[in-house]
KEVEXMI-358745 format. One record per residue: residue number from 1; residue in one letter; x, y, z of N, C-alpha, C in turn. Coordinates in steps of 0.1 Angstrom, whole numbers, plus 5000, padded with zeros to 4 digits. Example, Ala and Ser with C-alpha at 12.3 -4.5 7.8 and 13.67 -1.06 7.14 Angstrom:
<recs>
REC     i   aa    n_x    n_y    n_z   ca_x   ca_y   ca_z    c_x    c_y    c_z
REC     1    A   5132   4943   5078   5123   4955   5078   5132   4967   5078
REC     2    S   5128   4978   5071   5137   4989   5071   5129   5000   5079
</recs>
This chain:
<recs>
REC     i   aa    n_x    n_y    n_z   ca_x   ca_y   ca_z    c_x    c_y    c_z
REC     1    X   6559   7372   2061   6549   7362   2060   6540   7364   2048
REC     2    X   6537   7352   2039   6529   7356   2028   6517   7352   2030
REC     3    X   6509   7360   2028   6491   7351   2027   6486   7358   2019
REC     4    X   6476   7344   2012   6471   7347   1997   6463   7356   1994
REC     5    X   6467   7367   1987   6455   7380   1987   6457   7395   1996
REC     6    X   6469   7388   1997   6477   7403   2013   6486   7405   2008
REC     7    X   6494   7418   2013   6506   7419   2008   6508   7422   2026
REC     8    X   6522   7423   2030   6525   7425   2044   6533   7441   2037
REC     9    X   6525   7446   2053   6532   7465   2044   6539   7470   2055
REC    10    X   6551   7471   2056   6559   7481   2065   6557   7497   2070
REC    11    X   6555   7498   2080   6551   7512   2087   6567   7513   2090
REC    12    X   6563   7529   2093   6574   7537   2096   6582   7534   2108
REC    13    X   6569   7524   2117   6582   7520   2129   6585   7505   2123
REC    14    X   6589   7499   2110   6593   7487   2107   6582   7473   2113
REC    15    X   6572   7474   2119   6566   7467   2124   6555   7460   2107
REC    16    X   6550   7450   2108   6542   7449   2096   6527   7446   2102
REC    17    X   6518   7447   2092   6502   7450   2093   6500   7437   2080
REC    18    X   6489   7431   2081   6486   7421   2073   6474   7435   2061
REC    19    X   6477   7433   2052   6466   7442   2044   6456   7434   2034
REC    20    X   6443   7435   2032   6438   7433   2020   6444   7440   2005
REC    21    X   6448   7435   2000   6455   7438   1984   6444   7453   1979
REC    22    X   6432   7451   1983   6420   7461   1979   6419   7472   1986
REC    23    X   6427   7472   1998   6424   7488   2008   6440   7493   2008
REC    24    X   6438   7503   2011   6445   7515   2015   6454   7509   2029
REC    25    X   6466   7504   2030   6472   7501   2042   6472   7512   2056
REC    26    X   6470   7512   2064   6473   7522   2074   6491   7515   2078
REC    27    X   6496   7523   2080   6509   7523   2090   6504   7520   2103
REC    28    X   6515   7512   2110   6513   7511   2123   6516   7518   2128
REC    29    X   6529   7530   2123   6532   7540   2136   6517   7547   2137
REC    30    X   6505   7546   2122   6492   7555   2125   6483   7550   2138
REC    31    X   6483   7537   2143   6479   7532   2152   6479   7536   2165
REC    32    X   6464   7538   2169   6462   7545   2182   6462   7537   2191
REC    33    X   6473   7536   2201   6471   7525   2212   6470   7541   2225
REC    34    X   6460   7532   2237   6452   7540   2250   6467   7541   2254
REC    35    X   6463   7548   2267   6476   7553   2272   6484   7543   2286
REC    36    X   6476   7531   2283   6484   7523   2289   6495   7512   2276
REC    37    X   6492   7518   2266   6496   7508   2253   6493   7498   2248
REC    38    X   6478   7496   2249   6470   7487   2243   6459   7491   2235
REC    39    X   6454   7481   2224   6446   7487   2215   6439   7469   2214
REC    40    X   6421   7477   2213   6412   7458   2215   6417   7459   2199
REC    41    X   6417   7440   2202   6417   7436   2189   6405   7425   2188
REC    42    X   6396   7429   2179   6380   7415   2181   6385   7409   2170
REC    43    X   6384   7396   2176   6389   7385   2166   6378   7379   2161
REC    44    X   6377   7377   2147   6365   7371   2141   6365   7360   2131
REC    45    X   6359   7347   2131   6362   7336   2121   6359   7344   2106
REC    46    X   6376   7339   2101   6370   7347   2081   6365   7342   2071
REC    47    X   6357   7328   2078   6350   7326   2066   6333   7324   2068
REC    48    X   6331   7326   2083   6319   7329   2085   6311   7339   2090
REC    49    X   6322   7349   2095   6322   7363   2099   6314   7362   2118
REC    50    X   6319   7352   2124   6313   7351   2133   6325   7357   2147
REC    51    X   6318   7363   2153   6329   7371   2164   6335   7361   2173
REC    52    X   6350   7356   2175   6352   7344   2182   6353   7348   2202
REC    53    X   6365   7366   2196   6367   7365   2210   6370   7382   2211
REC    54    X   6372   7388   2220   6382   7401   2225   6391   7400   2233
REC    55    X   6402   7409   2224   6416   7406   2235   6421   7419   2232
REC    56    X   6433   7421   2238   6440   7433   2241   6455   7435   2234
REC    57    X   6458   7444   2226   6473   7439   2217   6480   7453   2224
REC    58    X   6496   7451   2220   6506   7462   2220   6509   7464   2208
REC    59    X   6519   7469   2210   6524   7471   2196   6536   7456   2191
REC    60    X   6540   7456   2206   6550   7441   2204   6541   7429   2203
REC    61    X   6527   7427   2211   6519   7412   2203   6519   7416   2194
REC    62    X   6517   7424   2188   6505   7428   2173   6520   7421   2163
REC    63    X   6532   7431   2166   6541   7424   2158   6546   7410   2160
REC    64    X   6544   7405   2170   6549   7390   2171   6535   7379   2167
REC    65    X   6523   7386   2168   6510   7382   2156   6514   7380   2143
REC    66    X   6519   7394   2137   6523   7390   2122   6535   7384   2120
REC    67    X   6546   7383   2127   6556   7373   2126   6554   7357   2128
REC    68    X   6546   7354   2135   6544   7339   2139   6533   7332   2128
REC    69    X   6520   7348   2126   6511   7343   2119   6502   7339   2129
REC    70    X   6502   7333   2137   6492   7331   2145   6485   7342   2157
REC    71    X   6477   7344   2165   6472   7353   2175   6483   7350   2187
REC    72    X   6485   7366   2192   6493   7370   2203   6489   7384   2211
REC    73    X   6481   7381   2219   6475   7390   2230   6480   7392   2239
REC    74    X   6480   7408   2247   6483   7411   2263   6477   7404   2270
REC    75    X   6480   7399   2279   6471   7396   2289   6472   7405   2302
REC    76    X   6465   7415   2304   6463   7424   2317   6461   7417   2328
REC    77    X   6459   7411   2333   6460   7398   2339   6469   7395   2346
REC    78    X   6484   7390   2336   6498   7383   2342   6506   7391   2337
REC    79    X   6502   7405   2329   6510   7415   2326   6523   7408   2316
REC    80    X   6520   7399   2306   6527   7394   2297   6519   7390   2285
REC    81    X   6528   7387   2276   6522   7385   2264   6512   7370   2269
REC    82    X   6505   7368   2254   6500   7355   2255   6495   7347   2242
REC    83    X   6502   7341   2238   6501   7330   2225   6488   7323   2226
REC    84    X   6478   7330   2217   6462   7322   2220   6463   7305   2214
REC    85    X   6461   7297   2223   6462   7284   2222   6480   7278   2224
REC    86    X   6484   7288   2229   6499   7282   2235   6500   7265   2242
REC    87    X   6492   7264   2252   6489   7254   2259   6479   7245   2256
REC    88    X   6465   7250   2250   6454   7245   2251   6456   7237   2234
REC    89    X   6461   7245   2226   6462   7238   2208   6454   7244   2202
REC    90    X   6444   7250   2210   6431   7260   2199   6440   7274   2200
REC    91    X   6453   7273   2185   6449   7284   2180   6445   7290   2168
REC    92    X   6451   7304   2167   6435   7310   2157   6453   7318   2145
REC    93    X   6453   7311   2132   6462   7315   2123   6453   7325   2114
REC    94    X   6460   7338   2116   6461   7349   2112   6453   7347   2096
REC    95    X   6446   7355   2092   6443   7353   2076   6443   7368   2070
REC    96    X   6442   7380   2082   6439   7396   2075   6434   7403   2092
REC    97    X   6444   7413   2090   6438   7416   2103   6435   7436   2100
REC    98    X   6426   7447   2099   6427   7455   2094   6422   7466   2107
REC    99    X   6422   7478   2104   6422   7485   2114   6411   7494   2111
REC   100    X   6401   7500   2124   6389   7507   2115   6395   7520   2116
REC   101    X   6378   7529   2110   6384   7540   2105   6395   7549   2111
REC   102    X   6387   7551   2127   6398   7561   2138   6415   7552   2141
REC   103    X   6411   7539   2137   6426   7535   2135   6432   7530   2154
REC   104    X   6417   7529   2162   6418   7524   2178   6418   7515   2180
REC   105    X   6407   7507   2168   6403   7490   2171   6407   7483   2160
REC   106    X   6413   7467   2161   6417   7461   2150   6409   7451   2147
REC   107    X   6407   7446   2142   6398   7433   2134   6407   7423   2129
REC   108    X   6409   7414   2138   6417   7403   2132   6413   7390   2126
REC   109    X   6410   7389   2116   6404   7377   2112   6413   7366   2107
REC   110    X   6409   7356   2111   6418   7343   2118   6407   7331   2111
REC   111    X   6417   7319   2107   6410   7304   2113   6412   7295   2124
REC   112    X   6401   7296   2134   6405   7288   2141   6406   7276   2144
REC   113    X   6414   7270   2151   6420   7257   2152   6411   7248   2166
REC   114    X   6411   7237   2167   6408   7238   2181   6398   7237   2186
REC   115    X   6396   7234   2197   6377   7231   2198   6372   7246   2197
REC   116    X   6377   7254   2197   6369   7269   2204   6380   7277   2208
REC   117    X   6372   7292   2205   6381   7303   2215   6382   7306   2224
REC   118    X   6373   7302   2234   6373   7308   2246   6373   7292   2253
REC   119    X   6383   7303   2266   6388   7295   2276   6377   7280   2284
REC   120    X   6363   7283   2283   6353   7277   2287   6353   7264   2278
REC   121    X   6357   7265   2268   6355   7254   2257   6345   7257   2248
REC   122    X   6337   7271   2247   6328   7270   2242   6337   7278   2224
REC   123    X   6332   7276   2214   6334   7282   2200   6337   7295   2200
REC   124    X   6329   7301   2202   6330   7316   2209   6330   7321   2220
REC   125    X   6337   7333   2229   6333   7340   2244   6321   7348   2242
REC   126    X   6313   7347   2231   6305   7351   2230   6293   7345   2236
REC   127    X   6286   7340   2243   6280   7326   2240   6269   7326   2252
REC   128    X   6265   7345   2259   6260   7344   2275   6250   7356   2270
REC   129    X   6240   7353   2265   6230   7362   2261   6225   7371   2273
REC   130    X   6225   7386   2273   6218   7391   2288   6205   7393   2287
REC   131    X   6202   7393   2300   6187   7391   2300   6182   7406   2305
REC   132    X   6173   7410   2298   6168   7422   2300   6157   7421   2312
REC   133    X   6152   7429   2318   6140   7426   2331   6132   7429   2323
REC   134    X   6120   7424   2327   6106   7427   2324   6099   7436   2324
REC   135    X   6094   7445   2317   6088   7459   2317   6077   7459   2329
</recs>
């Protein structure tokens, strides 16, 4: 997959990682997934840096993420993959997705499609401010 300003870089288990042209690619085999084989991935809009959603990848969404181009999450849930906006039409096409420093959590930054990311309809799952008690 080509996108403008990325190069796609092959890790040692053949899987690809979307990279900024400007950093240092990590390999996926470096990718620390928990010991059930998932690693969060917080998806964030890339041109206004606004947090849309959190989801859960493998190593097979994460790869069928950069093959399609578009977002592909576990769902813990139904214990299968899940094409974000499969059904609904809001989905979120891939623009750079990079991994932080300990290499646990990924940052996927995407444009989204769609009324919104979250299942509510709202823009973001972000969107439920908590309320602190009263001193």
């Amino acid at each position: 997959m080509s996108v403008p300003g990325h190069r796609a870089q092959r890790g040692r288990t053949d899987r690809l990682l979307i990279v900024p042209d400007q950093l240092i690619p990590v390999p996926p085999s470096d990718l620390r997934f928990d010991d059930r084989g998932l690693i969060p991935a917080i998806v964030q809009q890339h041109d206004t840096g606004e947090v849309l959603m959190m989801a859960w990848m493998t190593a097979e969404t994460l790869n069928q993420t950069v093959q399609r181009g578009e977002t592909v999450f576990w769902s813990r849930s139904r214990l299968q993959p899940w094409h974000k906006g499969a059904t609904s039409g809001n989905t979120q096409r891939v623009v750079e997705i990079v991994a932080d420093c300990d290499a646990d959590v990924l940052l996927v930054r995407v444009d989204q499609r769609g009324q919104g990311a979250c299942h509510t309809g709202a823009g973001s799952c972000f969107h439920r401010p908590l309320r602190t008690p009263a001193p």
